[in-house]
Steps between C-alpha positions, in 0.01 A plus 500: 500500500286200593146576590340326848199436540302702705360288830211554726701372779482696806825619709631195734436817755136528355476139558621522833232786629227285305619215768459695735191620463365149415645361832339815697205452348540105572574578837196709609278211346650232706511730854147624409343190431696281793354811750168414368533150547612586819213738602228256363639205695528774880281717480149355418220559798758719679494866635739721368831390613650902584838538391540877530222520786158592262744689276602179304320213533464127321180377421391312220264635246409431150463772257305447145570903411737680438706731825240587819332235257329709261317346216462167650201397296734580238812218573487373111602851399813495764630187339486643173698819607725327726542241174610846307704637731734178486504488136580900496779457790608223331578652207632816683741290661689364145572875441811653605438696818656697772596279815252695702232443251580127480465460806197668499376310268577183678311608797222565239514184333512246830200672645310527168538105436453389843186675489435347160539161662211580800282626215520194274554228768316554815175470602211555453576403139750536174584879391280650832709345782531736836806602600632421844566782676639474850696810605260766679640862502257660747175418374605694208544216275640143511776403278758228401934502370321574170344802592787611682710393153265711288491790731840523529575467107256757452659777740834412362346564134361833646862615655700391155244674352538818664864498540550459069204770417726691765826455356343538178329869574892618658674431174 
C-alpha cells in the first residue's frame, strides 16, 4: 500500500466551469464597457434616441448612487461594496458549484467588476467615479449590460434557490 498525497487540485471539470465563469464574467466587462464607450462617444447633447417608442429609450446619464441612484452623495461607499462583492464572487467562483449556479455567478461577477471599474476609474475622481448609464426603461430607471448582468444573475440565484429548498422540502 503506497500512500498519495492528498492534492488541493480541483477536478479538470471544476477547472473547466471555473473557465467558464471567468470568460462570462470577462465577457460582460468587455460588452459593458465597449457599450459605454459607445454611448459616451453618441449620445452626448442628444434627446433620447426611442428604441421601444418611450418604453425603452437611450440616453446618456451618469449615476454616482447606487440603482434609481440612491445614495449618490454616498459613491465612496459603492466602491467599497462593489470592491467586496468581487472579492466575495471571486472566491465563490473557485468553489465547486452547480452549472446553474456558475453561471450565475458569472453573471454576478462581470457586472460586479465592471461596476468596480466605473467606481475606481471614472470621473469625477478615483474610488467615486459615476457610472454610465445609458439604457432608459420608461423613466423608471436607466441602466447598462451590467445591470442587466446583475439582474439577471440575481433572478437566476432566486429560481435555483427556490427550486433546491423545493426539492429539498419533497424528500
Amino acid at each position: 500500500m503506497t500512500d498519495t498525497p492528498a492534492t488541493d487540485t480541483p477536478a479538470p471539470t471544476e477547472q473547466r466551469r471555473l473557465a467558464v465563469v471567468l470568460v462570462v464574467a470577462a465577457l460582460i466587462l468587455v460588452v459593458d464597457q465597449a457599450t459605454k464607450y459607445w454611448a459616451e462617444s453618441a449620445l452626448p447633447g442628444r434627446a433620447p434616441i426611442p428604441v421601444l417608442g418611450e418604453f425603452l429609450q437611450l440616453r446618456l446619464l451618469y449615476n454616482p448612487g447606487a440603482a434609481f441612484s440612491i445614495g449618490s452623495g454616498s459613491t465612496w461607499i459603492f466602491t467599497i461594496l462593489a470592491a467586496v462583492a468581487v472579492v466575495v464572487l471571486a472566491r465563490l467562483a473557485t468553489q465547486p458549484q452547480t452549472k446553474p449556479r456558475a453561471i450565475a455567478l458569472s453573471l454576478l461577477l462581470g457586472g460586479a467588476f465592471t461596476h468596480l471599474l466605473d467606481r475606481l476609474f471614472r470621473a469625477p475622481s478615483f474610488a467615486q467615479g459615476h457610472v454610465v448609464d445609458f439604457i432608459d426603461y420608461n423613466g423608471w430607471f436607466v441602466g447598462n449590460v451590467a445591470d442587466i448582468a446583475l439582474f439577471c444573475g440575481a433572478v437566476l440565484f432566486v429560481i435555483i434557490t427556490f427550486l433546491a429548498d423545493r426539492a429539498t422540502s419533497e424528500k
